[in-house]
KOLMIDREN-383750 format. One record per residue (C-alpha): residue number from 1; residue in one letter; x, y, z. Coordinates in steps of 0.02 Angstrom, whole numbers, m for minus. Example, Ala and Ser with C-alpha at 12.3 -4.5 7.8 and 13.67 -1.06 7.14 Angstrom:
BEGIN
1_A_615_m225_390 $
2_S_684_m53_357 $
// end
This chain:
BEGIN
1_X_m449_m1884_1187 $
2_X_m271_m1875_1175 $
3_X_m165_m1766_1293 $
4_X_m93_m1692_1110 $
5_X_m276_m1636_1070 $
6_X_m297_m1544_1222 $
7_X_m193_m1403_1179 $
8_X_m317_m1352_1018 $
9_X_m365_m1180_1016 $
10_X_m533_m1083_973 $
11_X_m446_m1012_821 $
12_X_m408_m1202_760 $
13_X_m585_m1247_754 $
14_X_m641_m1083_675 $
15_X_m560_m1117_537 $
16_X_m621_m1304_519 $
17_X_m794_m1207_540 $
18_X_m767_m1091_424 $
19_X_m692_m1231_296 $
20_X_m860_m1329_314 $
21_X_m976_m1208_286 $
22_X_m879_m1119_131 $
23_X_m785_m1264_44 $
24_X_m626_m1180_8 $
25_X_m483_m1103_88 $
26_X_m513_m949_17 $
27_X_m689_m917_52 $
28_X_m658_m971_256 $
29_X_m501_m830_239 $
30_X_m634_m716_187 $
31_X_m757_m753_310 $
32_X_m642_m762_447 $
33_X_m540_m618_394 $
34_X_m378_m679_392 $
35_X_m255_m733_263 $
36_X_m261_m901_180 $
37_X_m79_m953_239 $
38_X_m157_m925_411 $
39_X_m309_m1008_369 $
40_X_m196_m1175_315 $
41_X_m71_m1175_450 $
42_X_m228_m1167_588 $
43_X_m300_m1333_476 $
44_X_m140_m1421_462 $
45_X_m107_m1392_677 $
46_X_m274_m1437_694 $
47_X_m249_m1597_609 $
48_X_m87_m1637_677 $
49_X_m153_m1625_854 $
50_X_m317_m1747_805 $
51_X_m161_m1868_707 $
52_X_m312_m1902_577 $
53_X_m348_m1825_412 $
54_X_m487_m1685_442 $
55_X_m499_m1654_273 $
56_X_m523_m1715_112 $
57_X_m514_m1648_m81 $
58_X_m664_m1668_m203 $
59_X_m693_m1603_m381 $
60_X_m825_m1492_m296 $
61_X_m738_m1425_m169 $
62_X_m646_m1474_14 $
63_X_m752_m1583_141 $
64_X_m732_m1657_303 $
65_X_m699_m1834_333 $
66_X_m786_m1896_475 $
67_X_m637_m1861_606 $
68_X_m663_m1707_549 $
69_X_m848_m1703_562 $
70_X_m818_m1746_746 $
71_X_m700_m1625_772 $
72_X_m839_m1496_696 $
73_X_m978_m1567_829 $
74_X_m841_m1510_968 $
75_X_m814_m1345_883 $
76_X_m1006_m1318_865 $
77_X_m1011_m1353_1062 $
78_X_m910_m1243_1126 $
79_X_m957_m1077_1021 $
80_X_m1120_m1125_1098 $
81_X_m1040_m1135_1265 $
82_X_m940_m974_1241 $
83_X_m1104_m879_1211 $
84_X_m1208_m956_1333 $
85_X_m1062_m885_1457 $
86_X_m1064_m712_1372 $
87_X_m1256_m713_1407 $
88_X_m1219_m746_1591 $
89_X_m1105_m633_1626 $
90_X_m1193_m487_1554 $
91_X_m1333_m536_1678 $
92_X_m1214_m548_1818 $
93_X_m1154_m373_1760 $
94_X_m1339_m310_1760 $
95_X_m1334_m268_1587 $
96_X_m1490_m379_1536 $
97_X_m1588_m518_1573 $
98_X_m1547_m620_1444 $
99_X_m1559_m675_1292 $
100_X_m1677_m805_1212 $
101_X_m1642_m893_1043 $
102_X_m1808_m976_975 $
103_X_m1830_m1049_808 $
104_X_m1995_m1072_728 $
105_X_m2058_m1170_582 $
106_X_m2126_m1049_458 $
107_X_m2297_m1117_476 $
108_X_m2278_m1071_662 $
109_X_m2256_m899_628 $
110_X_m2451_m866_646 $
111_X_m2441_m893_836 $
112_X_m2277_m901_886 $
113_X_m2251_m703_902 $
114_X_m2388_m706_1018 $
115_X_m2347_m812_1126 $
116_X_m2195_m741_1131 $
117_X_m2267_m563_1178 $
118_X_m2349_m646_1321 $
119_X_m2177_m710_1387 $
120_X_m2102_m527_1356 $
121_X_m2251_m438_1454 $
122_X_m2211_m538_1618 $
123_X_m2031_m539_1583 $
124_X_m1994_m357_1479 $
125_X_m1803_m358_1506 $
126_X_m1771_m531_1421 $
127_X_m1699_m513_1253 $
128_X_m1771_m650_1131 $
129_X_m1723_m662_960 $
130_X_m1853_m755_836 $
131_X_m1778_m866_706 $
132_X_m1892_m917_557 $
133_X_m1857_m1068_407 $
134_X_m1936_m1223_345 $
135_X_m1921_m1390_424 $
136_X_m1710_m1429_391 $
137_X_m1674_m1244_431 $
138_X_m1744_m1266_598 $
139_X_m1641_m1439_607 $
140_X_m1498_m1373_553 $
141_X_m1495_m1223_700 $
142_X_m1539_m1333_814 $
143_X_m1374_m1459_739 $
144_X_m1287_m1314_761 $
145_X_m1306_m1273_932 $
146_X_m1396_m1096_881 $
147_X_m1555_m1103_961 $
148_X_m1607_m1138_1133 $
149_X_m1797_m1174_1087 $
150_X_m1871_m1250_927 $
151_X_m2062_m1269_889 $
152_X_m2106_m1393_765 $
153_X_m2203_m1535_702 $
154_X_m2092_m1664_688 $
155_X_m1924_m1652_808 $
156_X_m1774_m1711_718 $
157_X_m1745_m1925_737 $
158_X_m1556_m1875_731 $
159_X_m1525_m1777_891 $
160_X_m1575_m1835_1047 $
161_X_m1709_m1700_1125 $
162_X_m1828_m1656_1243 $
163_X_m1991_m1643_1179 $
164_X_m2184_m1553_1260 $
165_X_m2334_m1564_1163 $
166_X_m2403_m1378_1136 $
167_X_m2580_m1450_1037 $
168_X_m2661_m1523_875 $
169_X_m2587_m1435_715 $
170_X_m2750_m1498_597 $
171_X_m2699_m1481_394 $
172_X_m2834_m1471_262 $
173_X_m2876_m1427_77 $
174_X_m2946_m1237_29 $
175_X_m3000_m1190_m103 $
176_X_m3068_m1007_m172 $
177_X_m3240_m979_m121 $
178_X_m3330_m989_m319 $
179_X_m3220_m1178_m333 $
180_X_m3339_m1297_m395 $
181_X_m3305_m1431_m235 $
182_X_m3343_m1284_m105 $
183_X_m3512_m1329_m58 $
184_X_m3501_m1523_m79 $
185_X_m3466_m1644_54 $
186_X_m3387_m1807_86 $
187_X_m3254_m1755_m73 $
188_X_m3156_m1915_m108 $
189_X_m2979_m1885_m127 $
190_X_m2977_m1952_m315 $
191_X_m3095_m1792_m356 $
192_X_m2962_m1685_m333 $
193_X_m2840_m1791_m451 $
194_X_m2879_m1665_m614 $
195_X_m2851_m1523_m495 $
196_X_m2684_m1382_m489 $
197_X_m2617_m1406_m311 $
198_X_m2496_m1249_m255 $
199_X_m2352_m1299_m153 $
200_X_m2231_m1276_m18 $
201_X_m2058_m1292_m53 $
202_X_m1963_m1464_m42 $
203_X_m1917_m1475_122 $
204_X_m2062_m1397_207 $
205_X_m2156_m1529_329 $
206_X_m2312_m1476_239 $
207_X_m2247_m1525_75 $
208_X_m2217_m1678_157 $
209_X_m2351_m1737_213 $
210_X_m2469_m1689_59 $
211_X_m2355_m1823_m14 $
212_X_m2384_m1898_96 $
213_X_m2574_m1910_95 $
214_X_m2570_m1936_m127 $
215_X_m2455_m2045_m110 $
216_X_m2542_m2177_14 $
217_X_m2686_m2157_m103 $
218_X_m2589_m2213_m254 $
219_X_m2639_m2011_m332 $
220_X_m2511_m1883_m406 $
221_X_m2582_m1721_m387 $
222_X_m2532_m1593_m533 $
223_X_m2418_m1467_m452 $
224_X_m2461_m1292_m531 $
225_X_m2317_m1195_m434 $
226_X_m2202_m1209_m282 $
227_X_m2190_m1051_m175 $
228_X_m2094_m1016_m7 $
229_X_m2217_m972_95 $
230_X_m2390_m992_154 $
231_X_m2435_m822_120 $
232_X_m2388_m822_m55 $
233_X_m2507_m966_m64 $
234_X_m2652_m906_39 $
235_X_m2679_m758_m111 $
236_X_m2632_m877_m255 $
237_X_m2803_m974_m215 $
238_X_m2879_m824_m177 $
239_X_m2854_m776_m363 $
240_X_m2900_m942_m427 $
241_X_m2750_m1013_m487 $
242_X_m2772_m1172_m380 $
243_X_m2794_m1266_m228 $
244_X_m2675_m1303_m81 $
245_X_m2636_m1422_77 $
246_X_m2589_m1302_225 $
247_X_m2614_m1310_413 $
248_X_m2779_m1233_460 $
249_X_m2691_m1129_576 $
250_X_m2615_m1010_443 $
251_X_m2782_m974_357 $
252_X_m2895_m934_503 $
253_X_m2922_m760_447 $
254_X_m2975_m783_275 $
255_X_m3089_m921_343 $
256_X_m3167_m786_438 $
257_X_m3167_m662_299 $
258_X_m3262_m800_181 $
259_X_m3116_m768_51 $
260_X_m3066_m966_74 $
261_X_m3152_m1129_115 $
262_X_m3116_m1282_183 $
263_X_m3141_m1415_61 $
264_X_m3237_m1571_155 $
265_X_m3130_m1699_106 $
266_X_m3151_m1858_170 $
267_X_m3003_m1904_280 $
268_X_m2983_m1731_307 $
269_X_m2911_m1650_426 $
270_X_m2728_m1740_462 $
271_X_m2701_m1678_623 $
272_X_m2537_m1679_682 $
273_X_m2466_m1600_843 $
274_X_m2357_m1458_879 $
275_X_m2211_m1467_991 $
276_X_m2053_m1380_1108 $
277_X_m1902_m1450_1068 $
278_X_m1738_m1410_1150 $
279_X_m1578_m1517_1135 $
280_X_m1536_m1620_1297 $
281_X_m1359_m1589_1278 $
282_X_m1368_m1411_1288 $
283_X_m1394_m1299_1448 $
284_X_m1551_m1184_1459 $
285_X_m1487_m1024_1549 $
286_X_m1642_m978_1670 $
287_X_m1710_m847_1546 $
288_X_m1740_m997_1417 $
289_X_m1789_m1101_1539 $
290_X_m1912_m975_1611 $
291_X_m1990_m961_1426 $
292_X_m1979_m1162_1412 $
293_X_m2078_m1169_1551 $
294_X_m2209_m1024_1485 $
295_X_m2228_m1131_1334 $
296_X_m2278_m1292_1409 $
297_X_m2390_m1189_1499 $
298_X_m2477_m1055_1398 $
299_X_m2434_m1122_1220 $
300_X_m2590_m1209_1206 $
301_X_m2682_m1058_1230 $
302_X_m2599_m977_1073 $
303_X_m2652_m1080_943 $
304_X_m2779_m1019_825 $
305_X_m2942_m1101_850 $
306_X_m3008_m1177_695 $
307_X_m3137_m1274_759 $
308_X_m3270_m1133_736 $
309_X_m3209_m1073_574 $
310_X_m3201_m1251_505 $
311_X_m3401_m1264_564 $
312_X_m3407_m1061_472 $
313_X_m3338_m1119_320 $
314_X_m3435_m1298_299 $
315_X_m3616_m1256_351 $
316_X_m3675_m1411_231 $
317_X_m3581_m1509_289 $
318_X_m3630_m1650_462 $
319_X_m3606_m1590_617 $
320_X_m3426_m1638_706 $
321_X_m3504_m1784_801 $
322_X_m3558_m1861_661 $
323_X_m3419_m1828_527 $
324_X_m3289_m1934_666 $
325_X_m3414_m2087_645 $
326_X_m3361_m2107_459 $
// end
């Protein structure tokens, strides 16, 4: 880094920021609340001190070149710096014990506030703030330096992180109750070729991998509608308007209720594994590190147990000893 580039100031890279994430000078004036002369003239320093281009003109906008991507990273840094030393001092200062950013993929949401709850009654005064989005949402607040935790199912390949296995995260078909496969067993995965599949958004990890399970079977399954959420799903089937591919973990309750089954499909469940992520670049204040450490504890005891309700829901079905010998 040049001595030059040393002298850039906070207000520099908040505009860059603010650039990147609006496309236009007058939508990071807006967002930054200053004029758009002052928006320019903080670019144009900014770019003298880096003596590269930052930025560069498309038909669809402004983008950064990949100086300027660089520069961005750094920028991204230290507002994550900046608040990780705002959450200090307030604890120095006595004012809290800290604060906790945790993002959660949306199909975590059916344990994740409990777990955190169990964090919160040994440690009351923390203050933790629950972040939850789809697969790339979660990626992209952990890019940006916004969360101190992440729990997943597949980390990000493009940031280098520490990873601790919480447990299995098992995915299967259901279907409504009266559906016409409910009581058969050992379902091949053609059957289900004339059948409406509701789905997750693109994007989601569980969109992903139920293409990722046709598609190794050479099968395109007929996509009826794609919702955002796993709720919206769960009563869609309920009403008979199709089946679905979700985790087991997010329809425990209407397993129990007997308002969904488990269709036995051979292959069936993809079990994948749920995990704590934090970047290795970034500093875990002790409150984070304290929950980090709860969660590579306790987080296994969170999970919804499907086991039993898989048994429930599949009484014709073999016993679990002998469906593994398949």
């Amino acid at each position: 880094m040049s001595r030059q580039f040393r002298t850039v100031s906070i207000r520099q890279l908040r505009a860059l920021a603010a650039l990147a994430e609006t496309g236009s000078i007058t939508a990071a004036a807006n967002k930054l609340h200053l004029t758009q002369p002052a928006v320019t003239l903080q670019l144009r320093n900014l770019q003298a001190l880096a003596g590269l281009p930052l930025i560069q003109r498309r038909n669809d906008g402004m983008q950064l070149t990949d100086a300027g991507l660089e520069v961005l990273a750094l920028s991204e840094r230290i507002e994550a710096a900046i608040a990780a030393c705002d959450t200090s001092l307030e604890m120095i200062a006595g004012k809290t014990a800290g604060r906790i950013s945790i993002g959660a993929v949306s199909t975590a949401k059916y344990f994740v506030p409990f777990a955190i709850s169990g964090f919160l009654k040994q440690n009351p005064k923390i203050d933790v703030r629950l972040f939850i989005g789809n697969r790339q949402d979660i990626g992209a607040a952990l890019r940006g330096y916004e969360l101190d935790i992440a729990i997943m199912g597949r980390p990000p390949i493009d940031l280098e992180v520490e990873t601790h296995l919480i447990g299995d995260h098992p995915h299967v078909i259901i279907a409504p109750t009266a559906h016409r496969l409910a009581r058969k067993s050992d379902i091949a995965l053609t059957e289900l070729a004339g059948e409406t599949f509701l789905t997750r958004e693109p994007g989601s990890g569980t969109r992903s991998l139920m293409e990722q399970l046709f598609g190794s079977a050479g099968i395109r399954p007929t996509i009826g509608m794609e919702m955002g959420s796993n709720e919206t799903i769960k009563q869609a089937v309920i009403a008979g308007l199709g089946i679905a591919f979700l985790s087991a973990h997010t329809v425990a309750t209407e397993l129990d209720e007997r308002r969904l089954v488990i269709l036995d499909v051979v292959g069936l469940p993809i079990v994948r594994q749920w995990f704590v992520v934090t970047r290795n670049d970034k500093v875990l204040l002790p409150p984070a590190r304290a929950m980090l450490d709860f969660l590579k504890v306790e987080g296994p005891h969170f999970l919804p147990r499907t086991d039993r309700r898989m048994r429930l829901t599949r009484s014709s079905s073999p016993p679990a000893t002998q469906r593994g010998k398949r």
